[in-house]
C-alpha positions as CSV (number, residue, x, y, z in Angstrom):
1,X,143.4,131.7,102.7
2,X,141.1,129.8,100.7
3,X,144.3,127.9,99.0
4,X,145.7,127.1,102.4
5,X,142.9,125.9,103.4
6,X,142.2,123.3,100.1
7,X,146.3,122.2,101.0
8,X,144.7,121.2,104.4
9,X,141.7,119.7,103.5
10,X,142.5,117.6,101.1
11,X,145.0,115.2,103.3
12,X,141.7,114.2,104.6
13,X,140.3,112.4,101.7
14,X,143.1,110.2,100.9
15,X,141.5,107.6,101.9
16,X,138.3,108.6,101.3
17,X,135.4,106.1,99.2
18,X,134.6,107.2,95.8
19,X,130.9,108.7,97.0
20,X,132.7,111.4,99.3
21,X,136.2,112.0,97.9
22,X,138.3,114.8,96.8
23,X,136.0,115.0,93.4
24,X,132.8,115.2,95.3
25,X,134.0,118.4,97.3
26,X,134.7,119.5,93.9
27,X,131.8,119.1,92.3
28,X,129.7,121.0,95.4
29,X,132.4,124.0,95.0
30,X,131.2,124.2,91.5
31,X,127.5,124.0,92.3
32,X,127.7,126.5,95.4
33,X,129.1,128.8,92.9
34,X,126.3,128.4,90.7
35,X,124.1,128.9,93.3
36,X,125.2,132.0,94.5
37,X,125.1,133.2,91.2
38,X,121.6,132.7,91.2
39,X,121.0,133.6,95.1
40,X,119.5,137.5,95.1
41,X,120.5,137.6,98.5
42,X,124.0,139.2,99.2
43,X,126.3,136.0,101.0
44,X,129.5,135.9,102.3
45,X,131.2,134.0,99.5
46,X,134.1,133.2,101.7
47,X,132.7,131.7,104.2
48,X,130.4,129.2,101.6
49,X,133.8,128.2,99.7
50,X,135.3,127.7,103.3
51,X,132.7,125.4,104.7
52,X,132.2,123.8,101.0
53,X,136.1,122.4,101.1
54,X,135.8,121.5,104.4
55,X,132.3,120.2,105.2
56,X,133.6,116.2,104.5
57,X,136.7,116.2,106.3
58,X,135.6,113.7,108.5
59,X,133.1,111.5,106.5
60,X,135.8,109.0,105.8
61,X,136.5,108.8,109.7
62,X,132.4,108.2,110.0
63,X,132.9,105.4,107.6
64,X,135.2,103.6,108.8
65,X,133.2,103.7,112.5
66,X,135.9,106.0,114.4
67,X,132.8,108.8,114.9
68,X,129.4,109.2,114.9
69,X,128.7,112.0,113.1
70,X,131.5,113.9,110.7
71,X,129.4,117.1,110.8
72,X,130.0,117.5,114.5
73,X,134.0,116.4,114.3
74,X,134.2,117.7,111.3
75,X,133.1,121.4,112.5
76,X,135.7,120.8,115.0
77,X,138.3,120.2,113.2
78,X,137.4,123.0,110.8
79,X,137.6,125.5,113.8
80,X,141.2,123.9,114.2
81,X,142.6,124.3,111.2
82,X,141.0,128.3,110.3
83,X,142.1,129.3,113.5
84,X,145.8,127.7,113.0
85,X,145.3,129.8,109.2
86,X,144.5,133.3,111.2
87,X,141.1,132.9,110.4
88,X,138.9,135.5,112.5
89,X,136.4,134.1,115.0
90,X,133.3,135.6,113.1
91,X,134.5,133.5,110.0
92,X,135.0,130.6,112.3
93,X,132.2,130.6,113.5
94,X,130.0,130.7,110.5
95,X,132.1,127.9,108.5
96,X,131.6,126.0,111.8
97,X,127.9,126.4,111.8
98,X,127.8,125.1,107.3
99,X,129.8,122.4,108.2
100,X,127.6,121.4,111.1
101,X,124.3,122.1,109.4
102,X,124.7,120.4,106.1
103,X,124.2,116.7,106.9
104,X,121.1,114.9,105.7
105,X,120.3,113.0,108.7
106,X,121.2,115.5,111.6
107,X,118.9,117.5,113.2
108,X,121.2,120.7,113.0
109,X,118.8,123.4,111.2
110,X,120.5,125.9,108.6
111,X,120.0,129.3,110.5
112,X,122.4,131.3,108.1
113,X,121.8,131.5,103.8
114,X,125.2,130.7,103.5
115,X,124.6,127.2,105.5
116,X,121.8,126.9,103.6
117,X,123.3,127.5,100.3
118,X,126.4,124.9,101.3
119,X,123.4,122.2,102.0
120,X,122.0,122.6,98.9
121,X,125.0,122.1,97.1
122,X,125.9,119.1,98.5
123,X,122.3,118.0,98.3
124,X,122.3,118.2,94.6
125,X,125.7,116.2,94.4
126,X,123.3,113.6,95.3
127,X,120.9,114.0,92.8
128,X,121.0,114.0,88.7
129,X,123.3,111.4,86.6
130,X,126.4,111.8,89.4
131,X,123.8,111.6,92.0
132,X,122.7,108.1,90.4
133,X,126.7,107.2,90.4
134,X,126.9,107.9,93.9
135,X,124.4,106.0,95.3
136,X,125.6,103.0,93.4
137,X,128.9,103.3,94.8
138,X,128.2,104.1,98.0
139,X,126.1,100.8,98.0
140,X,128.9,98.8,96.8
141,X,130.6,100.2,99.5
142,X,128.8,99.1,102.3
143,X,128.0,95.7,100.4
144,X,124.3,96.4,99.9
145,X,122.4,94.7,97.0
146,X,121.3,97.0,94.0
147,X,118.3,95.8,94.3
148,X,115.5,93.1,96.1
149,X,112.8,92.2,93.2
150,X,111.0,90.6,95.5
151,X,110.6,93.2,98.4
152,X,108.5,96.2,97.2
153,X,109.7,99.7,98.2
154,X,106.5,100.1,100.0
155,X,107.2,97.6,102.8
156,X,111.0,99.0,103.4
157,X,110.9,100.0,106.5
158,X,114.6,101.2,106.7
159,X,116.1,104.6,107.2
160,X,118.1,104.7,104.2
161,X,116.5,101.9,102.2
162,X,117.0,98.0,102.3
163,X,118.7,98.3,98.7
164,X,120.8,101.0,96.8
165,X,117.4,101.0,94.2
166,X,115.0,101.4,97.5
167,X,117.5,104.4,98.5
168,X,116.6,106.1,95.7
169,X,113.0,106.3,97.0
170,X,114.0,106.7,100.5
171,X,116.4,109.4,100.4
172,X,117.4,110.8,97.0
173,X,113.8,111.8,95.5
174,X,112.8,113.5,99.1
175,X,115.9,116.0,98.3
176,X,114.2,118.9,96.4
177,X,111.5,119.2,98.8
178,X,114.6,119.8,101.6
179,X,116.0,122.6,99.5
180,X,116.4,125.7,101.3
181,X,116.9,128.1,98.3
182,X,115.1,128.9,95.1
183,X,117.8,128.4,92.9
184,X,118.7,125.2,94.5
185,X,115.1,123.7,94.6
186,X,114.9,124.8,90.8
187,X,117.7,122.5,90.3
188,X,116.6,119.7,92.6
189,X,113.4,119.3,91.0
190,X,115.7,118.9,87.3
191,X,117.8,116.7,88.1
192,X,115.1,114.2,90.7
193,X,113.6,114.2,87.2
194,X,116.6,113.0,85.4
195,X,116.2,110.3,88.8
196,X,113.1,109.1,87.9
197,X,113.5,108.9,84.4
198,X,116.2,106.3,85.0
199,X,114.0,104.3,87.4
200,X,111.5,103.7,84.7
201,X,113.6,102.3,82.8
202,X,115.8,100.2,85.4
203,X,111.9,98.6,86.4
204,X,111.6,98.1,82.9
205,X,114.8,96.4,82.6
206,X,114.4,93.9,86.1
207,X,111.4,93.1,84.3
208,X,112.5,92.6,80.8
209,X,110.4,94.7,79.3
210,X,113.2,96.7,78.2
């Protein structure tokens, strides 16, 4: 089911920005697997690689300002397309709950480990070296600046940060402490370090001390 299920996903992200296409979905397959590798806890691995390929099927549709919130279509939709596959409705269920749960800025809670698990792994996409890539596209994206010398982080009052560079500080380094799962948090905390490592220098750099 799980290759039916890719086939029907991916249509989706045809359109999609570079911060939320096809290769992002990817890349959080690859890390849920890791994770669950490293989760003690037995999961139901099908459900995780379910939710994980379809968990942004409607980000591009939030993007482009024809929903509010792709976690809530896009569990929807999900329940559509599993249930057109023969899924069962315990499976449905549970990928509909991941998909709903693993937004950032909702206040849908994780009540399952395998919604947890699928949050941390796309959490982490956001962090480390592609995390850094991300955020820069994402802000090109939308058309915000990289970064305001002359407004300090500190008086940003913004959700989601005035600038990509203030984003970092608003969002991106407040991940690992939202990490559900050891194994995740272990790999938060590595790659927020990676984070700030390159925000020391980028200072450096505005300033030219570097």
């Amino acid at each position: 089911m799980l290759e039916a299920v890719r086939d029907r996903a991916r249509p989706y992200f045809a359109d999609a920005p570079p911060a939320h296409d096809w290769h992002h979905v990817r890349r959080v397959e690859a890390l849920a697997e890791t994770l669950v590798e490293r989760q003690p806890e037995p999961v139901d691995e099908r459900v995780i690689r379910l939710a994980v390929v379809l968990h942004d099927i409607g980000r591009a549709r939030e993007d482009r300002g024809e929903i509010d919130d792709h976690a809530a279509w896009g569990a929807r939709e999900a329940g559509t397309i599993l249930r057109e596959l023969g899924a069962g409705a315990g499976v449905i269920e549970r990928v509909q709950h991941c998909v709903r749960a693993h937004r950032y800025s909702n206040d849908v809670e994780p009540a399952t480990l395998e919604a947890k698990l699928v949050s941390d792994a796309d959490n982490l996409d956001a962090l480390g070296a592609v995390g850094i890539a991300r955020t820069f596209a994402h802000g090109g994206e939308t058309g915000s600046p990289i970064h305001d010398p002359a407004r300090p982080v500190a008086e940003d009052d913004t959700d989601g940060g005035a600038t990509q560079y203030d984003h970092f500080f608003e969002k991106i380094l407040d991940l690992p402490e939202r990490m559900y799962t050891d194994a995740g948090r272990d790999l938060a905390v590595d790659r927020a370090a990676f984070v700030r490592e390159f925000l020391e220098r980028f200072d450096r750099e505005v300033t030219g001390d570097a």
